[in-house]
N, C-alpha and C positions, 0 to 999 in steps of 0.2 A: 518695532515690528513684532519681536515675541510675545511681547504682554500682551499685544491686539490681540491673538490668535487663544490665545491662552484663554484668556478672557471671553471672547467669542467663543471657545470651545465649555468653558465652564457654562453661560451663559443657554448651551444648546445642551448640555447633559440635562442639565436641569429642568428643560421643556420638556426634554424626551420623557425622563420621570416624571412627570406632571401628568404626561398623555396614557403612560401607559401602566401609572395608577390608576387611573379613568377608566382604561379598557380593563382592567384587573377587576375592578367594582363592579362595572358591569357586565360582566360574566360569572359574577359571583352572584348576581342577581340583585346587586345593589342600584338605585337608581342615580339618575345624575342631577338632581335635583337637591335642595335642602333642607324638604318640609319634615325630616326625621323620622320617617318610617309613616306617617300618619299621611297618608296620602289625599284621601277620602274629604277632609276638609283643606288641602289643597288648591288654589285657584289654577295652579299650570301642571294639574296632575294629569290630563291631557296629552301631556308633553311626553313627559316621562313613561306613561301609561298607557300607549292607546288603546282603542277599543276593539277589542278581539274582532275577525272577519267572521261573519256567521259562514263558515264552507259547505251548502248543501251537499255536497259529494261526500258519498257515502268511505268511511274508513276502507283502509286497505282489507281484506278476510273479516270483515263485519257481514252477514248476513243482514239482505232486504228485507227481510219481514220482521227482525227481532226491532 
């Protein structure tokens, strides 16, 4: 019964660090994809990437006429 548990916990350390390498990368501004930095000729840069919202609403203390 020990070794199950042991095992199962070693088993789930190790996810947890997998996940929250991932969340670490990506917050670093690394993507979660493979293509090496070279995004651009990417087929699932999409993915990784999307495409900014265009927000017509003007910035916060941005002046309407400038």
């Amino acid at each position: 019964m020990l070794p199950s548990i042991l095992i199962g916990l070693a088993i789930a350390a190790v996810c947890a660090a997998i996940v929250a390498r991932g969340i670490h990368n990506r917050r670093k501004g690394g993507g979660g994809c493979s293509c090496g930095g070279s995004c651009g000729s990417c087929g699932c840069s999409g993915l990784c990437h999307p495409p900014s919202r265009n927000n017509s609403t003007p910035q916060k203390g941005s002046a309407p006429w400038s």
